[in-house]
C-alpha positions, 0 to 999 in steps of 0.5 A, a space after each residue: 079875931 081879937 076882940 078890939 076891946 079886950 083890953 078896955 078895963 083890965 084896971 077896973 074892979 067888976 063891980 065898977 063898970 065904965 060909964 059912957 058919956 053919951 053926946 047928940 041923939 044918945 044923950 037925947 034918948 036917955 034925958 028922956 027917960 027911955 030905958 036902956 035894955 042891960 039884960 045879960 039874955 041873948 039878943 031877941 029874934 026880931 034883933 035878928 030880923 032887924 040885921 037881916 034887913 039891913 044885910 039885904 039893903 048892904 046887898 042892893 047898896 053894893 049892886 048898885 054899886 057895880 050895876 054900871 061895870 056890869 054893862 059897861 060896854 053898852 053904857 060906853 057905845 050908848 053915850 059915845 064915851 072915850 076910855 078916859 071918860 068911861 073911868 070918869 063915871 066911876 070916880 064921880 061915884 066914889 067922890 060923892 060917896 066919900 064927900 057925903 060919908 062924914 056929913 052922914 055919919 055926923 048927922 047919924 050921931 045927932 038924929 034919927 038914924 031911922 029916917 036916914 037910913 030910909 032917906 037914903 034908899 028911897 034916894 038911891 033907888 029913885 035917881 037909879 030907876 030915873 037914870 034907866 030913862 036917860 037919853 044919849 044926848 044926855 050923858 052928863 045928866 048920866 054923870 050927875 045920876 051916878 054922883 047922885 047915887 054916891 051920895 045916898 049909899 053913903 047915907 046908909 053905910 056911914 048908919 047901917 053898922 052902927 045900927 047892927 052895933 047898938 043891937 048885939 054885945 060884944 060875942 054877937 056883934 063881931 059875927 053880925 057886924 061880919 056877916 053885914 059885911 060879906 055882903 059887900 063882895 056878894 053884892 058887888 058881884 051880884 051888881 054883875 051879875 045882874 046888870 049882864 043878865 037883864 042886858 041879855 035877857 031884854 037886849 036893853 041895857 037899861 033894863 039893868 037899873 030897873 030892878 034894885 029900885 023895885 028891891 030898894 022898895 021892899 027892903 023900905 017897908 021891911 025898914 019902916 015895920 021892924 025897925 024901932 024908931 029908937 034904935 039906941 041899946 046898951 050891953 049888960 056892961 053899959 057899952 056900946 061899940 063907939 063908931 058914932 063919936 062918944 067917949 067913955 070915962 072910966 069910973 075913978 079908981 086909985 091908979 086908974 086915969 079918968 079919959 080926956 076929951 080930946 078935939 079931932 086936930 089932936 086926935 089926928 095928930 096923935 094917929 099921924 104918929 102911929 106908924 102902924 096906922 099910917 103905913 097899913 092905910 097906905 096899903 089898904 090904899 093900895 088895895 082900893 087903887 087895884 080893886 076900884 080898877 079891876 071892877 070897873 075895867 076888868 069885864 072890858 078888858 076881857 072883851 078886848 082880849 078876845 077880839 084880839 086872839 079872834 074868838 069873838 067878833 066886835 060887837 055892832 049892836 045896840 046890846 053886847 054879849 056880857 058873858 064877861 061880865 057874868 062870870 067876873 060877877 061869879 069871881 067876885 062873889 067866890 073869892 070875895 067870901 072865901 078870902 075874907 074867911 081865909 084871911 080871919 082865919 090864917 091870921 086867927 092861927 098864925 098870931 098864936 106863933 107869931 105877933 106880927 103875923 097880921 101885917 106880914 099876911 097882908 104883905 103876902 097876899 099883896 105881892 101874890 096878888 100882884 103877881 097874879 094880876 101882871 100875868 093875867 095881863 100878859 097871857 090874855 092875849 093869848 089864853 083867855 081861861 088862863 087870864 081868868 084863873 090868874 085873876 080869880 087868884 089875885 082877887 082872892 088874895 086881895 080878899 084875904 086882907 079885908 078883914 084883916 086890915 080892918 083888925 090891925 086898925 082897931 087893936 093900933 089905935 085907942 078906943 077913943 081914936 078909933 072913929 077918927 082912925 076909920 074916917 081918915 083911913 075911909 078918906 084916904 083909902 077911896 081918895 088916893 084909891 078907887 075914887 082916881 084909878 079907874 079914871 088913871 087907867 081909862 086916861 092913860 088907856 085914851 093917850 095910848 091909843 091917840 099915839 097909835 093906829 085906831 084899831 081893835 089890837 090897840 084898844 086891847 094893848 092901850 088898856 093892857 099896857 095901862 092895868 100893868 099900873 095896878 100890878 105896880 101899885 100892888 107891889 107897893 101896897 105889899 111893901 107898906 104892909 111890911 113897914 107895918 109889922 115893924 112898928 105893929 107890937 109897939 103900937 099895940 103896946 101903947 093903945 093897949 097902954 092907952 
């Protein structure tokens, strides 16, 4: 992938490298007098052990994540939950996770990230373990939990990147940075995975939110040994990668201008007139409407689909089969890691032939994806291991953009914009996204089957007839990427200008 700082200092002498003005806890840090390792000598092992740890804390932070999916049927029969409802439990997650995101990050720029990230677990792993012991006639204490939830996975995704940034320079931090985040598709599948198998096993759903607390304990200790609790570190360049709000000032050389200091309106402004910014956020928008979706309805809908060809009986039971959602969990994780990796690398070989090989990829896999998805849909009721390999493929090629999506924004915009870039996109991508559509879907899903006989036939046509939402809007997400490689060379012309 192109490396987004490859054209920081292409007008500046060797011997002069930028100096990062530093604001809140980095100014801090260096008042103090504390040294800043600048050695040109690879990152040390316990760096490694320091990464380590938080991959696997991103990993318990995404199966928390997708614990509820994974049982979603028992949750539903347990609380006496409608379609609309059920959705609900998703979107008050995402809602809390992306309010509580920029209070984070703000305060992961002025304090001590240390003592946050370990807020945020011993938090999230608390309210999850409490949650496992709330009764039916308390569901909106439930509801409150899952919010709850939200808001400490934001304490440690908004901290835990910059953390693995500040540890490793530029040739290291990119495969480490990358490795943190293919535990998301990992994890989110695991939350599947786990949340089934604990159902089975026990025959108690609850069961399910009882065991990330007790791993929650042990990425805590693992925390409070090996992570420093000054965690600021500067490259051999004196540059570290700016996700926490500073803004480097080149040194003064004739032809070379000194980097302004501009407010958050202004940058904003200036990123609403980037067209390849704005038109590849309203894909990736899209992206996050069909996968928050997808992971919430998903096993639930394969449910319905097989009591409607007759291969399963409806479930009675306090515990339901969760076969579904084992082997969605097992999807998840597989295309997930293989389309990141897929996505990386075609766009690695194909920017060599084409330049706008970026968003034209993203364009691709959306409107294969769609496609996949709607036929999933329509053979379910007919062909369940049809529906699953349809499905497979649209999530994989729904995996391809991950990364790339991520790779357009950072050569789009001017270092200097590019924490307010991903804020925004973050913002906008989970409100517009997965924070609404599993709640749309259990909402049109509820006024169907209010229109029409109650019958299990209904329950699987209500919630088939409301994903074909997700394969329109993938259609359109694919038409917002290709609007994208219009505008893509010009604007990466201009940051790189910038």
């Amino acid at each position: 992938m192109q490396n987004p700082g490859a054209h920081e200092n292409t007008n500046l002498q060797p011997q002069l490298p930028p100096v990062e003005q530093s604001y809140g806890a980095t100014a801090a840090h260096v008042r103090q007098g504390s040294s800043v390792s600048v050695s040109g000598k690879g990152p040390a092992k316990r760096d490694y052990m320091i990464a380590a740890v938080l991959c696997y804390a991103n990993l318990l932070n995404f199966m928390d994540w997708f614990i509820v999916p994974g049982i979603l049927l028992d949750i539903q029969k347990y609380f006496e939950l409608s379609d609309g409802d059920t959705g609900l439990l998703q979107t008050v997650f995402i809602l809390c996770y992306m309010l509580a995101a920029p209070i984070f990050g703000y305060l992961g720029d002025r304090y001590n990230r240390k003592i946050i990230l370990g807020a945020g677990i011993f938090f999230w792993s608390g309210v999850t373990l409490g949650s496992s012991f709330i009764s039916e006639s308390y569901y909106w204490i439930f509801f409150i939990s899952r919010g709850l939830v939200g808001i400490g996975t934001a304490s440690y995704s908004t901290v835990a990147p910059t953390i693995i940034a500040d540890l490793f320079e530029e040739g290291k931090r990119t495969t480490m940075l990358s490795i943190f985040y293919i535990f998301i598709p990992v994890g989110s599948g695991l939350g599947y995975v786990l949340a089934a198998g604990m159902a089975d096993v026990t025959g108690d759903w609850h069961w399910a939110f009882r065991v990330t607390p007790c791993m929650g304990g042990l990425a805590l200790v693992l925390l409070i040994l090996l992570v420093p609790y000054r965690t600021q570190r500067r490259t051999a360049a004196h540059r570290a990668l700016s996700i926490s709000g500073t803004i480097r000032v080149a040194a003064e050389k004739p032809g070379v201008q000194r980097t302004a200091k501009t407010t958050w309106c202004q940058d904003v402004i200036s990123l609403a007139k980037n067209w390849s910014f704005v038109w590849s956020s309203l894909g990736l928008t899209a992206m996050a409407f069909v996968t928050g979706a997808l992971g919430m309805w998903m096993p639930q809908f394969l449910y319905r689909a097989q009591i409607a060809q007759g291969t399963v009986s409806p479930c009675l039971q306090k515990s339901s089969n969760s076969s579904n959602s084992l082997i969605f969990g097992g999807i998840t994780i597989g295309t997930g890691i293989l389309g990141v990796i897929t996505g990386a690398e075609a766009a690695r070989r194909l920017r060599k032939i084409n330049n706008k090989a970026d968003p034209l990829i993203c364009a691709t896999s959306m409107f294969i994806s769609a496609l996949c998805l709607y036929i999933a849909l329509m053979v379910a009721e007919k062909n369940i291991l049809s529906t699953f390999i349809f499905i497979a493929f649209g999530e994989l090629f729904l995996s391809v953009n991950w990364a790339v999506v991520t790779d357009i924004l950072l050569y789009v915009v001017t270092p200097r914009r590019q924490s307010t870039a991903i804020a925004l996109q973050i913002l906008v991508s989970h409100l517009l996204g997965d924070a609404g559509s599993p709640y749309l879907i259990g909402t049109i899903s509820n006024a169907i089957q209010a229109k029409n006989t109650c019958s299990f036939q209904w329950s699987f046509w209500s919630l088939q007839y409301s994903f074909v939402v997700c394969a329109f809007v993938g259609v359109f997400g694919g038409g917002f990427f290709l609007l994208t490689s219009f505008y893509i060379e010009e604007d990466r012309k201009e940051a790189e200008r910038l």
